[in-house]
C-alpha positions in Angstrom: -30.7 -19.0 -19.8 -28.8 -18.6 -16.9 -27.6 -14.9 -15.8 -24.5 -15.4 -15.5 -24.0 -16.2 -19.2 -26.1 -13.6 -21.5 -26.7 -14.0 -24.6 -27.2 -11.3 -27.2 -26.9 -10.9 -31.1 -24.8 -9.1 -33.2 -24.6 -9.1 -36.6 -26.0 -12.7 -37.0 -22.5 -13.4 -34.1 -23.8 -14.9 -31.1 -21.7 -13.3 -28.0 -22.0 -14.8 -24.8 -20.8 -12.8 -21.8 -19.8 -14.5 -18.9 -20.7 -12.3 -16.0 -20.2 -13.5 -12.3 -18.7 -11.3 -10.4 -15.9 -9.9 -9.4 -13.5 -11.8 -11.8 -15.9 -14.2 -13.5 -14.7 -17.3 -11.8 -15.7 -20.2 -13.2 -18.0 -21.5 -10.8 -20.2 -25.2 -11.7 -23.3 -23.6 -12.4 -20.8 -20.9 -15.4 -19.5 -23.7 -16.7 -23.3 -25.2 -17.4 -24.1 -22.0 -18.4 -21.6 -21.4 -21.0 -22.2 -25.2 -22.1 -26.1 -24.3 -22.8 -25.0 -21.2 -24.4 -23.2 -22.3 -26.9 -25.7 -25.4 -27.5 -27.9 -22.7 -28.0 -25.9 -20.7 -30.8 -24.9 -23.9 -32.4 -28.8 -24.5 -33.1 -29.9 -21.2 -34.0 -30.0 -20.9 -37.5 -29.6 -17.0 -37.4 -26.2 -17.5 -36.1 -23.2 -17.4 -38.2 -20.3 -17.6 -35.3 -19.9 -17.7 -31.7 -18.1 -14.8 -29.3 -17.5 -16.2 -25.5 -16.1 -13.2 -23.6 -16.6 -12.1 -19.9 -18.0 -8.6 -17.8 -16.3 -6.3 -15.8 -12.7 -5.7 -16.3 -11.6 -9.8 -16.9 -12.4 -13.1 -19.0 -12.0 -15.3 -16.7 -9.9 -15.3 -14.0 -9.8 -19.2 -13.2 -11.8 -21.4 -11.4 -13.8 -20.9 -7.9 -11.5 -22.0 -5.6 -14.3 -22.9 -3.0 -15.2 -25.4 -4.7 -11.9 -27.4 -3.8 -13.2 -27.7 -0.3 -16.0 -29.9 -1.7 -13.8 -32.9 -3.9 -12.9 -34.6 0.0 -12.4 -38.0 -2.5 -9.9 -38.7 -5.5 -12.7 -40.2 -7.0 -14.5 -37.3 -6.6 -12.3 -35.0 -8.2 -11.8 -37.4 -11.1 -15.9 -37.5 -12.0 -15.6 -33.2 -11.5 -12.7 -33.3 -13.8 -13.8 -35.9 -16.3 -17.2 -33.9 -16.3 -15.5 -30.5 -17.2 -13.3 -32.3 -20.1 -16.6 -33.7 -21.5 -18.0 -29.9 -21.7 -15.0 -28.9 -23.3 -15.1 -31.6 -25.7 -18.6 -30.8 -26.7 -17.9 -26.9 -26.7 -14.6 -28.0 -28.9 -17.1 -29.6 -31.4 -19.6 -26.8 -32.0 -20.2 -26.7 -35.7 -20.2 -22.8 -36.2 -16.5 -20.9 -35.2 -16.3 -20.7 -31.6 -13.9 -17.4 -30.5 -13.1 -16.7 -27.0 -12.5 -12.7 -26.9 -10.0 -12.3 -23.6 -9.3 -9.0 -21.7 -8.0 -8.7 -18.4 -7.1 -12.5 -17.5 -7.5 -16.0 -18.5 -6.1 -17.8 -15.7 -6.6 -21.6 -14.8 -9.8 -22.8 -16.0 -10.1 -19.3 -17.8 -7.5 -20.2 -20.1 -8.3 -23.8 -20.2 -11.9 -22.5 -21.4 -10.2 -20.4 -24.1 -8.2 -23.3 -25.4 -11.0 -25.4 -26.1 -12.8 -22.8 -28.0 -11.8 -22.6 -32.0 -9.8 -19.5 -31.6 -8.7 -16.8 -29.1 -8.0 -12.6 -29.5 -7.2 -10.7 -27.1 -6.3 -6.9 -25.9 -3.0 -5.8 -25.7 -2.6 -5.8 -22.5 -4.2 -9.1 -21.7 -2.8 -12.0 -19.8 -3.1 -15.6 -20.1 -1.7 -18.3 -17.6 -2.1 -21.5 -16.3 -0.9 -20.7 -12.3 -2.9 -23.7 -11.0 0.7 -24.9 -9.7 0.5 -22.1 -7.1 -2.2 -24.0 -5.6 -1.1 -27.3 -5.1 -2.3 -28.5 -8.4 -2.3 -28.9 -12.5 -4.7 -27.9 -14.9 -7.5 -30.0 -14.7 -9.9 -29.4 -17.6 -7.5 -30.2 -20.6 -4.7 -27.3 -20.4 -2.1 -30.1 -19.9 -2.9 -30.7 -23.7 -4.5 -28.3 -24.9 -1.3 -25.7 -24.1 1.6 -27.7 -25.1 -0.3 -28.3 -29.1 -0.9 -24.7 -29.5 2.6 -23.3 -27.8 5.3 -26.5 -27.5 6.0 -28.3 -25.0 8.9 -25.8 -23.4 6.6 -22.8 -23.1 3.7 -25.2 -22.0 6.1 -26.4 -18.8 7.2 -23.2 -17.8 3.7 -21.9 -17.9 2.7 -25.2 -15.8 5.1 -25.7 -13.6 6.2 -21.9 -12.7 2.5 -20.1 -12.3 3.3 -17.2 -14.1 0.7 -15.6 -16.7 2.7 -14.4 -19.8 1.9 -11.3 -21.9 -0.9 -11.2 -25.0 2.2 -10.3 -27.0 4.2 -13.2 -25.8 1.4 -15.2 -26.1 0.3 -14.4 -29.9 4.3 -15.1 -30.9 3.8 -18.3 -29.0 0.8 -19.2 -30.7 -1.5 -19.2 -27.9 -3.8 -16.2 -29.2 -4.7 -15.5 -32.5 -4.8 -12.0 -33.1 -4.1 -8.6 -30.6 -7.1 -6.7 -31.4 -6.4 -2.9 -31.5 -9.8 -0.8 -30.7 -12.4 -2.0 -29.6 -12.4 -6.1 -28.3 -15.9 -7.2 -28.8 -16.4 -5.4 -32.4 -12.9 -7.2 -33.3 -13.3 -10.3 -31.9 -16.8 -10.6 -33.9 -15.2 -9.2 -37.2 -12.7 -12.2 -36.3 -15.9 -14.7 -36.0 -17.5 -13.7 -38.9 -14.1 -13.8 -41.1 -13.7 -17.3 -39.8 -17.6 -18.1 -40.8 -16.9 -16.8 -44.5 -14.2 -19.3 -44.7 -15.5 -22.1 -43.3 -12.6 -22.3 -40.7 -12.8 -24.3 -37.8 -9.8 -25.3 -36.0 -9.7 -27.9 -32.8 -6.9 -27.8 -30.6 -7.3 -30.9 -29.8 -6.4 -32.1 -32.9 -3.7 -30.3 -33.8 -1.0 -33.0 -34.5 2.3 -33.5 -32.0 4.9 -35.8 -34.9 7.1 -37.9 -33.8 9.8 -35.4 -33.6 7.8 -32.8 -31.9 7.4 -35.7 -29.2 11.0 -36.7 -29.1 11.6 -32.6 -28.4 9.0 -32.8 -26.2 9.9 -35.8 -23.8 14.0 -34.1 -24.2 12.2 -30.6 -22.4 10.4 -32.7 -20.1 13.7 -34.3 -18.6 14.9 -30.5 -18.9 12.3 -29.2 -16.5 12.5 -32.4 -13.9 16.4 -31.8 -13.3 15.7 -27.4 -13.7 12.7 -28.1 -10.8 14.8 -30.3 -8.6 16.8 -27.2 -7.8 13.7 -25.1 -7.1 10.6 -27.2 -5.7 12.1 -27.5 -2.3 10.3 -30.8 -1.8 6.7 -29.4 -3.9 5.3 -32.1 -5.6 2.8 -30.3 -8.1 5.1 -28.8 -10.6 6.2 -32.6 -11.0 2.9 -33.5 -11.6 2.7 -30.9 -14.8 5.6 -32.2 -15.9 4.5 -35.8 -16.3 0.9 -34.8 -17.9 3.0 -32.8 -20.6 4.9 -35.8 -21.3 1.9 -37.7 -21.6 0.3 -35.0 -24.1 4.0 -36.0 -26.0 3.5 -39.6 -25.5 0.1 -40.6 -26.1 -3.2 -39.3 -28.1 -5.3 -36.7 -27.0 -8.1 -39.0 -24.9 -5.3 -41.3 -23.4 -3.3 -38.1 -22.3 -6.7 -36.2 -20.9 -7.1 -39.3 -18.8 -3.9 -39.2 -17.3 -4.2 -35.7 -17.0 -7.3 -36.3 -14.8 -6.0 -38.9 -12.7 -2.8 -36.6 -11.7 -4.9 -34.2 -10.8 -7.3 -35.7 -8.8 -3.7 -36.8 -6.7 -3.4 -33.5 -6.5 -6.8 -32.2 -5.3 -6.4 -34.6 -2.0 -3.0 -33.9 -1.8 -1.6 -32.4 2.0 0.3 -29.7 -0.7 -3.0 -28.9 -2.0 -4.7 -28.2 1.1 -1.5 -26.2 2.0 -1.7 -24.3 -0.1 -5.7 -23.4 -1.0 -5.1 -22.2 2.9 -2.7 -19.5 2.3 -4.2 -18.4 -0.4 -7.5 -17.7 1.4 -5.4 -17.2 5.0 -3.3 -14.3 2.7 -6.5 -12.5 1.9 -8.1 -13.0 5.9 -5.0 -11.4 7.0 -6.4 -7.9 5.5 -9.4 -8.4 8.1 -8.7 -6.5 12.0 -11.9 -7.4 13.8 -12.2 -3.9 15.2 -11.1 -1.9 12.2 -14.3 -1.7 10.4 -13.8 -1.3 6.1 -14.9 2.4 6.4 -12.8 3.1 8.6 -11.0 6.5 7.1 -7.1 6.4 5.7 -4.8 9.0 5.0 -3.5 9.3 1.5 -0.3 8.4 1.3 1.5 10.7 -1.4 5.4 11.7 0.2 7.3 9.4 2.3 10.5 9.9 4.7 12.8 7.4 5.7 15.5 8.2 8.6 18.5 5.9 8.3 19.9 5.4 4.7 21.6 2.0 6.1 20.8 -1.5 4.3 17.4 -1.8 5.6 16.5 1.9 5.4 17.8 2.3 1.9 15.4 -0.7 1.1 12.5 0.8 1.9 13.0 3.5 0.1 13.5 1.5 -3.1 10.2 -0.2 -1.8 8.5 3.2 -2.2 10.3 4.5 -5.3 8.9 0.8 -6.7 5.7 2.4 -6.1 6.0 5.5 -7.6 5.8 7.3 -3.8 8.2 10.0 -3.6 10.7 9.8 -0.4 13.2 11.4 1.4 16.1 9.7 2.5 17.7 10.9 5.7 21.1 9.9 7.6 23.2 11.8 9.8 25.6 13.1 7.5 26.8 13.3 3.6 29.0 10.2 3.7 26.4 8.0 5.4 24.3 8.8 2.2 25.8 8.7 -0.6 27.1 4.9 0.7 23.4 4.5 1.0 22.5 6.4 -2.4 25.4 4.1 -3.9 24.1 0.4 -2.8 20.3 1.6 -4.1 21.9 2.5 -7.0 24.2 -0.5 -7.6 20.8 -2.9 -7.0 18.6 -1.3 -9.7 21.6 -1.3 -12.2 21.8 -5.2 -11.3 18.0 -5.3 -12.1 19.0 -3.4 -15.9 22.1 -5.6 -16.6 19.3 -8.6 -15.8 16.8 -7.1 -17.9 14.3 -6.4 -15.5 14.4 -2.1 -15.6 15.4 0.4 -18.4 18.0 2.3 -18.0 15.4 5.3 -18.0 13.5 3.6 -15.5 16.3 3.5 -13.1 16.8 6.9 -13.6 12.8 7.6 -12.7 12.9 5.9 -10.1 16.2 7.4 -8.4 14.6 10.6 -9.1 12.2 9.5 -6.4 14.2 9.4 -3.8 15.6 12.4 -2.0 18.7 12.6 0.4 18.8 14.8 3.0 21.3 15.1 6.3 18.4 17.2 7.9 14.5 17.3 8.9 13.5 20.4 5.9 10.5 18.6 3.8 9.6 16.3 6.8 6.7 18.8 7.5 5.5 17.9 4.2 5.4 13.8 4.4 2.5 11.8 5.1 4.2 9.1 6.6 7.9 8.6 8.2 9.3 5.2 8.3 12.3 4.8 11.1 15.1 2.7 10.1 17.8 3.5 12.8 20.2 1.3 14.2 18.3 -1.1 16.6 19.3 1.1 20.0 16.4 1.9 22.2 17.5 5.5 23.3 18.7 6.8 19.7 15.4 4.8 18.2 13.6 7.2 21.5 15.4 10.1 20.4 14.3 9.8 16.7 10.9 9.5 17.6 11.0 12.6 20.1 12.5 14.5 17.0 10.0 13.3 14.7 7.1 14.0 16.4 8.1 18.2 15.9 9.2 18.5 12.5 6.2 16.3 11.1 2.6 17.2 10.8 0.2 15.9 13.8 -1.8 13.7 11.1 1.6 12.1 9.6 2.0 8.7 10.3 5.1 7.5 12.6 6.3 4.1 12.0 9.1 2.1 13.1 11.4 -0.7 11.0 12.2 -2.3 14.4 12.2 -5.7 14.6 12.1 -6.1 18.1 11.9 -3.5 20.4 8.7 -2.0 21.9 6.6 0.0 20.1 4.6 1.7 23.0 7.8 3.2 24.2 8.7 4.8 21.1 4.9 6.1 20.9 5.2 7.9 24.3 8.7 9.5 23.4 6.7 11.2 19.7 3.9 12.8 21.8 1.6 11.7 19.4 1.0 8.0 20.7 -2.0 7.7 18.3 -0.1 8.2 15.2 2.7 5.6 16.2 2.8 2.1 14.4 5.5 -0.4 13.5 6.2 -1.6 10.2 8.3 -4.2 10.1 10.2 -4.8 7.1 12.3 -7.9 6.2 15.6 -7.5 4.6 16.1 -6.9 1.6 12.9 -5.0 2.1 12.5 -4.2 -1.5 12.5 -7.8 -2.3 10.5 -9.7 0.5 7.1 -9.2 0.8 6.2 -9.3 4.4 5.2 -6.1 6.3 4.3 -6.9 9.8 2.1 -4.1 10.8 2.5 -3.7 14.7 0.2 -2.0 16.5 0.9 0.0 19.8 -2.1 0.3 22.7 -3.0 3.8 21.5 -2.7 3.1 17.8 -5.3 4.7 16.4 -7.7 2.2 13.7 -7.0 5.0 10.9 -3.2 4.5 11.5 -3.8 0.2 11.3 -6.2 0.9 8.0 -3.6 3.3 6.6 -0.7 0.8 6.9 -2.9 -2.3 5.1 -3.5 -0.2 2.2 -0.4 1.0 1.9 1.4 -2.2 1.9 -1.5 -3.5 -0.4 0.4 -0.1 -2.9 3.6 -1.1 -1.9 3.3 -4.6 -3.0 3.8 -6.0 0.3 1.2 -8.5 2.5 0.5 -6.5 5.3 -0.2 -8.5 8.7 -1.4 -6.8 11.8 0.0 -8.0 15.0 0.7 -6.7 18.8 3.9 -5.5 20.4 5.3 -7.8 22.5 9.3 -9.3 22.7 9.8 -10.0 18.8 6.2 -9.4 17.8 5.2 -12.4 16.4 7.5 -13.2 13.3 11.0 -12.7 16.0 9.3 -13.8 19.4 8.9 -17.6 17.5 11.7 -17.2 15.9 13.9 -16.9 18.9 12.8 -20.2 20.0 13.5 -21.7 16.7 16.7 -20.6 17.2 17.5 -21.9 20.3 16.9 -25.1 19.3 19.2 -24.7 16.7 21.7 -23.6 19.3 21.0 -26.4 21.3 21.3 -29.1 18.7 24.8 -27.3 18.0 26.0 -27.7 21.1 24.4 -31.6 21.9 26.2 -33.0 18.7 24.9 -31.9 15.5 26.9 -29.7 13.5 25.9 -26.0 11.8 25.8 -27.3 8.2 24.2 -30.4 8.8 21.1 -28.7 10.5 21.3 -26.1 8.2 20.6 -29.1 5.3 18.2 -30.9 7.2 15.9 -27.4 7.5 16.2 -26.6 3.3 16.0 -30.2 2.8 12.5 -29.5 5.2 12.1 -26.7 2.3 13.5 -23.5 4.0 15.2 -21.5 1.9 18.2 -21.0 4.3 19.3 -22.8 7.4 19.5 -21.2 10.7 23.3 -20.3 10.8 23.3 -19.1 7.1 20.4 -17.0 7.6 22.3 -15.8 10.5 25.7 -15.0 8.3 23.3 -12.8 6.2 21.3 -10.9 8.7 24.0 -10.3 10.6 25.4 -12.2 14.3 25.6 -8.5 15.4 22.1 -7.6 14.8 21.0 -10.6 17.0 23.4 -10.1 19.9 22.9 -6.3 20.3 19.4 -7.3 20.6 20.1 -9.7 23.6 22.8 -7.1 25.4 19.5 -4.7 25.5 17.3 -7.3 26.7 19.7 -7.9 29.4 20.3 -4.6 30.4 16.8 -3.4 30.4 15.2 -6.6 32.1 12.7 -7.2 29.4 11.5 -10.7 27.9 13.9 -13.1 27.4 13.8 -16.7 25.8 12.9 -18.9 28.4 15.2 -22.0 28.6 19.0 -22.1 28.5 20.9 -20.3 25.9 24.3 -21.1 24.3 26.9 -18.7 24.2 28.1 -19.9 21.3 26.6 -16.9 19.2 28.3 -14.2 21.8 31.4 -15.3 21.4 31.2 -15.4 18.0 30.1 -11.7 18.0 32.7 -10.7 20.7 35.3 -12.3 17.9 34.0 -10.1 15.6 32.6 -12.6 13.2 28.8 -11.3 12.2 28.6 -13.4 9.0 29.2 -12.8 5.6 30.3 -8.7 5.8 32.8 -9.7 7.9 34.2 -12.7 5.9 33.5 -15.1 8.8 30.1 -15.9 11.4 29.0 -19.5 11.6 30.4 -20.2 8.1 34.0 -19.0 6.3 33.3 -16.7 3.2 36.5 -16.1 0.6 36.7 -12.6 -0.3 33.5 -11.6 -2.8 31.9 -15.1 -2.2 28.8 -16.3 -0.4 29.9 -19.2 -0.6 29.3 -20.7 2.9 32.7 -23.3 4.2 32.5 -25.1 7.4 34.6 -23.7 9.7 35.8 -26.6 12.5 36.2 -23.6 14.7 32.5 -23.8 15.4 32.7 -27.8 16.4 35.4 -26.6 18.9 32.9 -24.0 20.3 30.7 -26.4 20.7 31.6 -28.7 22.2 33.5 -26.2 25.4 29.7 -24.6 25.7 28.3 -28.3 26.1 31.3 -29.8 28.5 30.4 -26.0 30.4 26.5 -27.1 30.5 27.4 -30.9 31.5 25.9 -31.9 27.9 27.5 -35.2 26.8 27.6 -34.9 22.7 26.3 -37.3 20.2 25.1 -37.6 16.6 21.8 -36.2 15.7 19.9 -37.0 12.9 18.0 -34.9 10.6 14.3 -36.0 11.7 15.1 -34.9 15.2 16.1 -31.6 14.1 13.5 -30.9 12.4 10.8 -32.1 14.8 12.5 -29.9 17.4 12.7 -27.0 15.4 9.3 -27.1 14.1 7.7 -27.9 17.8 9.1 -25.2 19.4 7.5 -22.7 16.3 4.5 -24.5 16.8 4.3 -24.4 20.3 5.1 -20.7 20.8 3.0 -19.8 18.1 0.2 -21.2 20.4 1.3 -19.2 23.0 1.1 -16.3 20.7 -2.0 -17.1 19.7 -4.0 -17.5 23.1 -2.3 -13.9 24.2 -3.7 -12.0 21.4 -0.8 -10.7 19.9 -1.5 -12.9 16.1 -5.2 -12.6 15.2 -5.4 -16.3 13.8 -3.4 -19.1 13.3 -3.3 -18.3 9.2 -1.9 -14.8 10.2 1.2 -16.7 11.8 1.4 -19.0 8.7 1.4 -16.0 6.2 3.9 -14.3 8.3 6.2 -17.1 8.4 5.5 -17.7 4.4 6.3 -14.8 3.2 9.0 -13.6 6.1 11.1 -16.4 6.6 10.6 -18.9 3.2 8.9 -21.4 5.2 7.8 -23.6 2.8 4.6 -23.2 1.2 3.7 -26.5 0.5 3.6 -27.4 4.0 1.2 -24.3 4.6 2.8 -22.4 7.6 4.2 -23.8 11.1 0.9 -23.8 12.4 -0.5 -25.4 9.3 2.0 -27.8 9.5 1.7 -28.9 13.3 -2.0 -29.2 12.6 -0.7 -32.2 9.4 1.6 -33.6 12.0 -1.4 -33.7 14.3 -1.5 -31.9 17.7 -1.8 -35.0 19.9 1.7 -36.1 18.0 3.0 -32.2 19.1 1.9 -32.3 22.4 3.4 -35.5 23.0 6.4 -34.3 21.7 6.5 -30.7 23.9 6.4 -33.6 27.4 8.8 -35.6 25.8 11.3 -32.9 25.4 10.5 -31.7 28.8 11.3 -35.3 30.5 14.7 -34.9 28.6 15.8 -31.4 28.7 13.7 -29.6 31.3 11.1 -28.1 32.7 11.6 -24.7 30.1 9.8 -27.6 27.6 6.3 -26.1 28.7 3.1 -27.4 26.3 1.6 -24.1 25.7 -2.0 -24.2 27.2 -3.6 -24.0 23.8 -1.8 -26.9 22.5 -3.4 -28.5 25.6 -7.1 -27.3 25.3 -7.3 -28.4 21.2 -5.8 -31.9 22.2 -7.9 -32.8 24.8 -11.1 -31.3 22.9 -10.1 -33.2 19.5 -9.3 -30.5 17.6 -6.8 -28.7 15.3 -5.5 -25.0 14.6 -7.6 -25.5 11.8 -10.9 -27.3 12.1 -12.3 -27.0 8.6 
């Protein structure tokens, strides 16, 4: 027997343990393993019942993912998949009651495993899930109709076509599980076996029955998710899939439905989303990885926290380490300052209670974590600071000067700034080793990104301190180096002036706005611009002007200064790019912005004309691409993937097209390049191929070569 199945005997109860670490994933060689196994119990004639349960602290957490890389063909992936049915099929018909015993996780092929067996228990705090979605794909191995026979079809396509694992308890109501064991799993789940034995009880889910009303329900929910995803997907194509193998499960029998489940998936498998996808999640987990920050390398405990500046982004970190259980003080120049902070933190959890996300003593819990203070007392007592000033180089200098007396010499110093140069602010602490940005993105307690900048005397203790905490604080920590923007805002500001640009050449702010979320951004340009703020942006270029640093190379509109010099930053003032009615977000084209415009073009000698959407978006999407190359070949983003995570989880860029780098590599780099000198003949010589770009075409490669 294979040892990544054992197989023991209790009590006349076979129990085979799937054990491959570390979360049991269901590998080819487990899934012949587990085939023989039971095979083997079904024959033994000391055996009354079967137990399939994994080692270590999970089931099964789904299938290897590696093993992906290896179906290049549709036709591969439909033999894989029609393979894996045919082992379910046979597990499905053991003659002796077959329970899978779940703790942990049965995700994916975990659950899909599960379903075929005759019945499933679980611990209480178990989860079970189909997130294959999440990858570019549908459950391949029979979840499709397995899932909707045991739970309905509603439940079955929000499991299918959102990703999300639901609870054991949720799941037992649902019909999912059979029985929560309390105590011990293994001693209940063969009690359960043997139960089912006595009786003679064996129950396939394969042929539980869907009626003729149950499929007329079912076909009604299907329609229900198709219009529910068309305002979600942003252009995904997987979650449609799992919607049309449920409504086969509703429309056709159980071998007819498994085929069509097979043949959607194998679609899938080869699909650009796919691919996409599989390379954040392994680019996600590479992004933990500094070359010359070694695993052992020691990190400080991170057990009180201080944030200076109780402002929107600094009162959002300190919900981010309340979330975490991390006690903080909150610090702002005087009493006013914040209890207007104290009040907005407060006003967002109650919004998470009224949406039934957080108790009411929760909330309370969690405030409790979070100190304010109009003074340094306790900040001798933190282990790290986190700076969230207003984004001004001398008061950001002056922090850091105060901060590095009242704090401990091991505490570490960080920075919310999303620009502005980190070694400078090191030399003003005295205590350049300890000095490290972390660069939230607003609302920080919602998005996930932490750009982790490091200075040239950041030490590798302060770098593995910061990937561990944002690991605790939920977020995806990515190291990068200071430069103009770092990486997420240097690329962005060229983004950005192509939007500009378009503006001013003919196309108007809500149309490339729509042309970028019909792309799949969340947000356009100019709306993400009304919510950030016009200020934030322009303060930031009145420094760089002033202080003679980095600039944007190329021309640049003045379309968003005069907009800030009219005092219209976007939706807290009631105007920016967009009109907002009073208490609405609700963005309305303002023909003051045409009129703009069009005087900033007649000043440049630009003679305006439509634009259509493919052209914005290929302009857009070049210049990311192309000054992510840049970025790349000077150092300051580790890998390609590191740019694509950042821009992922930082920005909304959609994940189904992998990442701006991704992306440009599905476009193809020749098609780029030839893009970058086409611009240039048109618009000027601040077009400039980045050398990269150059070197991959001319060698026939990619950003990505596997």
């Amino acid at each position: 027997m294979s040892n990544v199945v054992r197989y023991e005997m209790k009590d006349r109860v076979a129990v085979l343990t799937i054990d491959n670490p570390p979360v049991n994933a269901l590998a080819q060689g487990v899934w012949e393993a587990v085939d023989l196994a039971v095979a083997r119990a079904a024959g033994d004639a000391g055996v009354e019942a079967i137990v399939l349960t994994g080692a270590g602290q999970t089931f099964v957490a789904g299938a290897d993912i590696n093993v992906f890389k290896t179906l290049k063909t549709r036709e591969q992936s439909l033999e894989r998949s029609a393979r894996t049915h045919a082992m379910l099929k046979r597990l499905e018909d053991a003659p002796k009651p077959l329970v899978a015993a779940i703790h942990g996780n049965a995700l994916g092929g975990g659950l899909e495993l599960a379903m075929a067996c005759h019945y499933r228990v679980a611990t209480k705090d178990a989860k079970v899930g189909q997130p294959e979605v999440l990858l570019g794909i549908i459950p391949g191995a029979g979840g499709t109709e397995r899932l909707p026979r045991l739970c309905g079809p509603s439940m079955a396509l929000e499991m299918c076509t959102q990703g999300k694992p639901v609870s054991a308890s949720k799941a037992l109501a649902a019909g999912i599980i059979d029985r929560v064991v309390e105590g011990d799993l293994l001693e209940g789940a063969i009690a359960f076996a043997k139960a089912r034995a006595s009786a003679r009880e064996i129950r396939k889910t394969r042929s539980i029955a869907i009626t003729t009303d149950d499929s007329k329900k079912g076909l009604e929910a299907c329609e229900l998710a198709r219009g529910s995803l068309s305002k979600m997907t942003r252009g995904a194509v997987a979650p449609y899939a799992a919607v049309n193998a449920i409504e086969a499960a509703m429309m056709l029998g159980f071998d007819a439905g498994s085929l069509r489940e097979r043949e959607l998936f194998a679609d899938c498998v080869v699909s650009t989303e796919s691919r996409a996808l599989r390379h954040l999640f392994f680019a996600e987990r590479e992004a933990a990885k500094v070359p010359d920050v070694p695993k052992d390398t020691p990190v400080a405990d991170i057990t009180r926290a201080a944030v200076v500046g109780a402002g929107t982004m600094g009162g959002g970190i300190a919900m981010t380490y309340a979330n975490a259980g991390i006690p903080v003080l909150l610090k702002d120049v005087d009493e006013a300052a914040l209890q207007r902070g104290l009040a907005t933190i407060r006003s967002n959890y109650e919004s998470s209670v009224s949406k039934g996300k957080l108790t009411a003593e929760a909330l309370e819990r969690t405030m409790a974590l979070i100190t304010p203070t109009t003074s340094y007392e306790g900040f001798d007592t933190v282990d790290i600071v986190v700076e969230a000033v207003f984004e001004d180089m001398e008061l950001k200098k002056s922090t850091f000067a105060e901060l590095g007396r009242v704090t401990r010499p091991d505490c570490v110093l960080a920075s919310n700034t999303s620009t502005l140069d980190i070694d400078e602010l090191a030399q003003s602490s005295g205590r350049s080793r300890q000095v490290i940005g972390h660069h939230f993105f607003s609302p920080a307690n919602v998005m996930r990104l932490l750009e982790i900048v490091r200075g040239r005397q950041t030490s590798r203790e302060a770098i593995a301190t910061s990937l561990k905490l944002a690991k605790r604080l939920s977020k995806v920590g990515v190291v990068v180096g200071n430069c103009f923007g770092f990486v997420a805002n240097r690329m962005l500001a060229y983004y950005m002036r192509e939007a500009y640009l378009l503006l001013e050449e003919g196309a108007g702010v809500a149309q490339i706005d729509r042309a970028l979320t019909d792309f799949g951004l969340p947000v356009g340009p100019f709306g993400m611009q009304d919510i950030a703020g016009i200020d934030v942006g322009a303060r930031i270029r009145q420094y760089l002007a002033s202080s003679g640093k980095a600039r944007v190379e190329g021309p640049q509109s003045e379309v968003p200064d005069r907009l800030f010099q009219m005092g219209r930053y976007g939706q807290k003032t009631g105007a920016g790019w967009y009109k907002y009615e009073a208490g609405s977000r609700t963005r309305i084209p303002d023909p003051l912005i045409d009129r703009l415009a069009a005087e900033a073009a007649a000043r440049r000698g630009v003679a305006r004309k439509p634009i259509g959407d493919d052209e914005i978006v290929a302009r857009v999407m070049t210049a990311l691409a192309n000054e992510g190359a840049r970025v790349l070949e000077e150092g300051y983003a580790l890998r390609a993937g590191d740019i694509d995570v950042i821009y992922c989880y930082g920005f909304g860029f959609p994940r189904h097209r992998g990442g701006p780098m991704f992306y440009a590599d599905t476009v193809g780099l020749p098609a780029v390049l030839a893009r970058v000198k086409q611009y240039r003949s048109r618009f000027g010589d601040y077009w400039q191929p980045a050398p990269l770009v150059e070197r991959l075409v001319a060698e026939g490669r990619g950003f990505y070569n596997d």
